[in-house]
N, C-alpha and C positions, 0 to 999 in steps of 0.2 A: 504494500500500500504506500504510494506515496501522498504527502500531507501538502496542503496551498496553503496559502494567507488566510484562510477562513480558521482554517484546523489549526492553525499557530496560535489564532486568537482566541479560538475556546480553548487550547491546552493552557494559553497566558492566562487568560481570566480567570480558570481552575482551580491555576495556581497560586492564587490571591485568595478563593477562595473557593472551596473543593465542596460545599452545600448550595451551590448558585442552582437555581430550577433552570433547564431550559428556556423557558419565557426570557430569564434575566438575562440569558446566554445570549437568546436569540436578540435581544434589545442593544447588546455591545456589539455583536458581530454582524450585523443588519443581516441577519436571514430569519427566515420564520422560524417558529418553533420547534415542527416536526422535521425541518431537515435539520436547524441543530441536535436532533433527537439522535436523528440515526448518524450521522458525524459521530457522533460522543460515542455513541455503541460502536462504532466502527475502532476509534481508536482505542477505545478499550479492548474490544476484539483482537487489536494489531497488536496490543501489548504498549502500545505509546501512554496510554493511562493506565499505572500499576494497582492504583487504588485509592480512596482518598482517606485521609484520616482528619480528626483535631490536633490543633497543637495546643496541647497544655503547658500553662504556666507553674513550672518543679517547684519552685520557690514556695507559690502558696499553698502548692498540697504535699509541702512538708520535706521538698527534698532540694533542702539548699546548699547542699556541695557537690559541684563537677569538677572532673580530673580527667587532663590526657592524661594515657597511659600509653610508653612504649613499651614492648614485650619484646625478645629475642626469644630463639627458642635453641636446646639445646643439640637437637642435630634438624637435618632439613629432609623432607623428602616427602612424596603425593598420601605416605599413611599420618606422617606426624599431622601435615596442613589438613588432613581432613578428620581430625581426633583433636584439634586445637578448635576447630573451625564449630565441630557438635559440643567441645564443651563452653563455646564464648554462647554460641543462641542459646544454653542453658542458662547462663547467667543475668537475673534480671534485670541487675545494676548496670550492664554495659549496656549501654543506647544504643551504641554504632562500632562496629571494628571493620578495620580498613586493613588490608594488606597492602604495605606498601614500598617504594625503594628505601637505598639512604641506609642511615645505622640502627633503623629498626626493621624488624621480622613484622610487625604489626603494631597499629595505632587502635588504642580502645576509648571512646569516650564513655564515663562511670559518671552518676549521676548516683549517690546519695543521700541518707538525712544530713549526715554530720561528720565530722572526723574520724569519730570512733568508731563510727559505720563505714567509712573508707579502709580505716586503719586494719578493723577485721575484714573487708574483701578483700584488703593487700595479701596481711598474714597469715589468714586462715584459709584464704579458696584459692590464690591466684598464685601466691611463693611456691604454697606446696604442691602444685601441679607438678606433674612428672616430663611434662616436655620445656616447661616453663625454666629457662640459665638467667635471664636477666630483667628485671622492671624499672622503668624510671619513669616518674610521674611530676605531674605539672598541677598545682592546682588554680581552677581559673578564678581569676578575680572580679571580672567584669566582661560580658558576653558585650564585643560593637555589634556583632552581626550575625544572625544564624536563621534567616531567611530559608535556605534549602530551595530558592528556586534556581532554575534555569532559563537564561537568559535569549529567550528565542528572537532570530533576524532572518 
């Protein structure tokens, strides 16, 4: 499937806000309703819309410290990355993990209540992992920006 300037603008608008009715859709993208209908089911279809969610605000429901986290791991290879890979989506405190270049094996963003709730996901789940050689973390002091959109042209 390829996508035009219509489909760029309902995936843009979406993306601002992922509960828009077709009506609203249809009203930014000047087309009628039912063909932004079936657009949206298409790129959903195509896989170009993954899903939508809310974004909630951590802070007010209780979870006010985030941490990058780099991890190395201690040897490399397709069983380690995919036994590292099932035990990160087990854990509920990592938001997001990225495998990435550079001097880390992977970047984990952790979202918890407090320190001492960091402090035991460090020492308690994350040191004693068995593929897990090294951690260093960051903790963040002030979010500029965490948008998560992309920027279509």
């Amino acid at each position: 499937m390829s996508i035009d300037k219509f489909d760029h603008a309902i995936l843009d608008a979406l993306q601002r806000d992922g509960a828009m009715t077709n009506a609203a859709l249809a009203e930014i993208v000047n087309l009628s309703a039912s063909q932004v209908s079936r657009r949206r089911s298409a790129l959903e279809a195509a896989g170009y819309i993954e899903g939508y969610v809310a974004k909630l605000n951590a802070s007010k429901l209780g979870y006010g410290m985030r941490a990058i986290t780099r991890v190395n791991l201690r040897s490399h290879g397709r069983g380690q990355a995919n036994d590292f890979s099932i035990f990160v989506r087990s854990q509920p405190q990592i938001s997001a993990a990225l495998s990435v270049s550079g001097d880390a094996d992977y970047v984990l963003d952790i979202k918890v209540r407090d320190l001492d709730a960091f402090a035991a996901f460090i020492h308690e789940v994350l040191l004693p992992h068995p593929l897990v050689a090294q951690v260093r973390s960051e903790i963040v002091l002030l979010t500029l920006k965490d948008s998560g959109r992309i920027t279509l042209r």
